[in-house]
N, C-alpha and C positions, 0 to 999 in steps of 0.2 A: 633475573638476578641470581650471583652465584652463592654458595653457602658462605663464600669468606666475609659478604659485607651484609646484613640485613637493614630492612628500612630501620631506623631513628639510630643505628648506630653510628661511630667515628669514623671518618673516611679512613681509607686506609692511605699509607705514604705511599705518594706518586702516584695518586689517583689519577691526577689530571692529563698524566702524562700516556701517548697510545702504546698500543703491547710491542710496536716495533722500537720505541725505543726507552722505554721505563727500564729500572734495573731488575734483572732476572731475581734475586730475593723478594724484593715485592709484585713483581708478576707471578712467584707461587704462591705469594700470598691470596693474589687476585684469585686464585682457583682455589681457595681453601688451603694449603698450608699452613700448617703451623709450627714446626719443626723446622729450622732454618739455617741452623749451623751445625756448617759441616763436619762434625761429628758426627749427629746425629743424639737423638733424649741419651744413648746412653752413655755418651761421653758428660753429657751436663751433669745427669745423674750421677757420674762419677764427683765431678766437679767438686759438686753439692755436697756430698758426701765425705770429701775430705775439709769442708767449713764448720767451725762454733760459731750457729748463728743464733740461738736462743740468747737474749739477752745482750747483744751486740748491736753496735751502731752500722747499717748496711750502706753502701750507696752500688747504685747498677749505671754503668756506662752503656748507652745507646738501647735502652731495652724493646722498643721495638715496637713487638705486636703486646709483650705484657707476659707473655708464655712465662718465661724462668722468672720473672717477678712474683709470681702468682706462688709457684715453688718457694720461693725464699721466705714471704710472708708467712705463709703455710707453719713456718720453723720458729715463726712468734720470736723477730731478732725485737729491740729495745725499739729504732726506728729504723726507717727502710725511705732512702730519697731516691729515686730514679733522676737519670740525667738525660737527653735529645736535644740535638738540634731541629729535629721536625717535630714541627708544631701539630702536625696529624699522628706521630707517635707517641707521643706528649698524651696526646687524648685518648689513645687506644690501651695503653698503661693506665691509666685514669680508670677507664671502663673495665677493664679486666681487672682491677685491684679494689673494686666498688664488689666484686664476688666474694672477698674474703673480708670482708669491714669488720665482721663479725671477728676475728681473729683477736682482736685488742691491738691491734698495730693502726698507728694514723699513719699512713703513708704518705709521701710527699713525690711529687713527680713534679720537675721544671724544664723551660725550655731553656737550652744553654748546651754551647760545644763542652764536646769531652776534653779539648787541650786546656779550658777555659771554664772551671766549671762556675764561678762563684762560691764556692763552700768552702771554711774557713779551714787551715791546716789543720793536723793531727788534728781530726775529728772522727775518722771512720775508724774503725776494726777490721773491715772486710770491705774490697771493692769487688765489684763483677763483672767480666765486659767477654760481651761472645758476639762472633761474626762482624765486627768492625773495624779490627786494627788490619786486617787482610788488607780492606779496600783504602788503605792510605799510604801516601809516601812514604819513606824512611825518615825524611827527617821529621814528619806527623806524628808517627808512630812512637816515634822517641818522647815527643812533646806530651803525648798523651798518657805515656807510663810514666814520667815523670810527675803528671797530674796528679796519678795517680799517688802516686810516692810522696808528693805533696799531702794529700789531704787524709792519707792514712797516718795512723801512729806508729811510732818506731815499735817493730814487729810484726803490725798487721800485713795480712793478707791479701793477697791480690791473686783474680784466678782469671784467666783469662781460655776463650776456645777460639781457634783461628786455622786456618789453612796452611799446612806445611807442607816443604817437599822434603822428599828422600830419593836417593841416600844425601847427604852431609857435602857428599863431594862432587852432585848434580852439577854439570857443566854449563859455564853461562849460556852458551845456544838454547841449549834445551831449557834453562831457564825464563830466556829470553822468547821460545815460543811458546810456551807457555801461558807466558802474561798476555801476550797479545790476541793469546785464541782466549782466553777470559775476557780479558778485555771487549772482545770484536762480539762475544757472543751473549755474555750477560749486563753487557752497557755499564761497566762500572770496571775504574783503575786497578783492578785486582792486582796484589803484589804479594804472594804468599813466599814465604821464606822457610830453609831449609833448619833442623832442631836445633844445630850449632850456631844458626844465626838468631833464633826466636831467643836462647839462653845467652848469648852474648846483648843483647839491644835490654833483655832486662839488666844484667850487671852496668849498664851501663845511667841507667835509669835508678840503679840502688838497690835493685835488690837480687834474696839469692833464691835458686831453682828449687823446690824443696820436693816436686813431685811432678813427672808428663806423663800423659796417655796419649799412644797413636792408636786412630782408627780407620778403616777404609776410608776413603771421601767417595758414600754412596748414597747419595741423597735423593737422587731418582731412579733408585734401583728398587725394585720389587718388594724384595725381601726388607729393605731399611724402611722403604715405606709406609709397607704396615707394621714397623716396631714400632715407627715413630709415633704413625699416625692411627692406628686400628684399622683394621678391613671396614668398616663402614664409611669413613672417612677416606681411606685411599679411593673408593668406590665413587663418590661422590667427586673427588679431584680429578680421577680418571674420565667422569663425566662430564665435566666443567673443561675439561681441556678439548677431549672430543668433540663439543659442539662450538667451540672458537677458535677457527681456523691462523689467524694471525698468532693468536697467544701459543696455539699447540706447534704453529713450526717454530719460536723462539724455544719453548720448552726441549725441544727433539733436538733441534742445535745444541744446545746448552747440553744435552744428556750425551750426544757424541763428541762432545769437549772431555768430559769428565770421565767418559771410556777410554779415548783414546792416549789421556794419560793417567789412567787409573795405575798406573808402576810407580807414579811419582807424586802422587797427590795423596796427602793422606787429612786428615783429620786430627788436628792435636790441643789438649789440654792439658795447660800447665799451673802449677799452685805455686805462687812466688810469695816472700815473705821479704820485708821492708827490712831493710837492715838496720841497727840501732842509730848507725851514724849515717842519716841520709845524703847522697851528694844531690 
């Protein structure tokens, strides 16, 4: 058994599925990860840091393993709904936010897509969505910030962390191999976009850019590792990988993806604000 799932906990997403073709996010998670988007903690931590969340209405789109949930609670907002369509993320957000009960926050996590959430307009203050608008179409992408824009109040805040290329004027080839060695290598539609595209698809959605941060995209790189993760924890991943042959050559792929175009992959966080007159 590896450290990422203990007996009586929540399966993890994509359990069921084998290490050759489950999506590479939750195949680090299968070895212990817990840092997931590619930024890396210190882009979320930026994030974080530019939100009023004490006293505010939250909602998190796709959270995951539960990781930045656990953060946000932390900051004692008014309430805190998480949103998934997996029903095994659903439960691991469950589990990870049963650590912080004691907070005075009743959290709420449902199962329900992000384009689609059920939650009633101008209700949020703050939406949060990292590592999932990457893996969607364009016209997805739109529907989901949209959602987002829907169910915030005119002003509220939207911060999102996701996968971007540089420079601005990245040419479609390279773009286009790009996708496909994501695509080929971590089993999921990866389509990350360039910062003039990431600020254009919000205007267009309603709202306006009010802060980004670019970071490397080095999420299995040594040094990112143990920021993310602490030397103990890398140690234990490093171990977990080593002794499962199938999972460590999908990992080693995956890590020669993200070398080969470390020029034009970066890591980015943006903090969008809902404009008064929503389209």
């Amino acid at each position: 058994m590896n450290d990422a799932h203990a007996e009586g906990s929540p399966q993890l997403p994509g359990h069921k599925r084998s290490p050759e073709k489950a999506a590479g996010h939750w195949l680090l998670a299968r070895v212990g990860k817990r840092v997931l988007p590619p930024g890396g903690r210190e882009t979320t931590d930026w994030l974080v840091s530019q939100l009023t969340l004490q006293g505010k209405d939250v909602v998190e789109l796709a959270p995951g393993l539960g990781i930045t949930a656990k953060e946000l609670i932390l900051r004692v907002p008014k309430s805190y709904v998480g949103v998934d369509e997996d029903a095994d993320a659903v439960e691991n957000t469950r589990a990870r936010l049963r650590e912080v009960s004691s907070s005075g926050v009743h959290p709420e996590v449902v199962n329900a897509s992000a384009q689609c959430t059920g939650l009633e307009a101008d209700t949020a203050d703050v939406v949060m969505c990292e590592a999932m608008l990457t893996m969607q179409g364009d016209r997805t992408k739109l529907e989901i910030m949209r959602e987002a824009a829907r169910i915030l109040r005119p002003g509220g805040t939207y911060a999102i962390h996701e996968l971007a290329l540089v420079p601005d004027g990245v040419g479609f080839e390279v773009k286009d191999d790009i996708r496909k060695a994501l695509a080929k290598t971590i089993r999921v539609n990866a389509r990350p976009m360039t910062v003039a595209e990431w600020q254009d698809l919000a205007d267009q959605a309603g709202f306006d850019v009010v802060a980004t941060r670019l970071a490397p995209m080095a999420l299995l790189k040594p040094q990112r590792m143990i920021a993310d993760e602490g030397v103990p924890r890398t140690l234990k991943i490093a171990f977990n990988i080593l002794r499962q042959p199938k999972i460590r050559k999908r990992i080693l792929g995956m890590r020669a993806v993200f070398n080969r175009y470390s020029d034009q992959l970066r890591g980015i966080g943006m903090v969008l604000r809902r404009r008064e007159e929503n389209q």
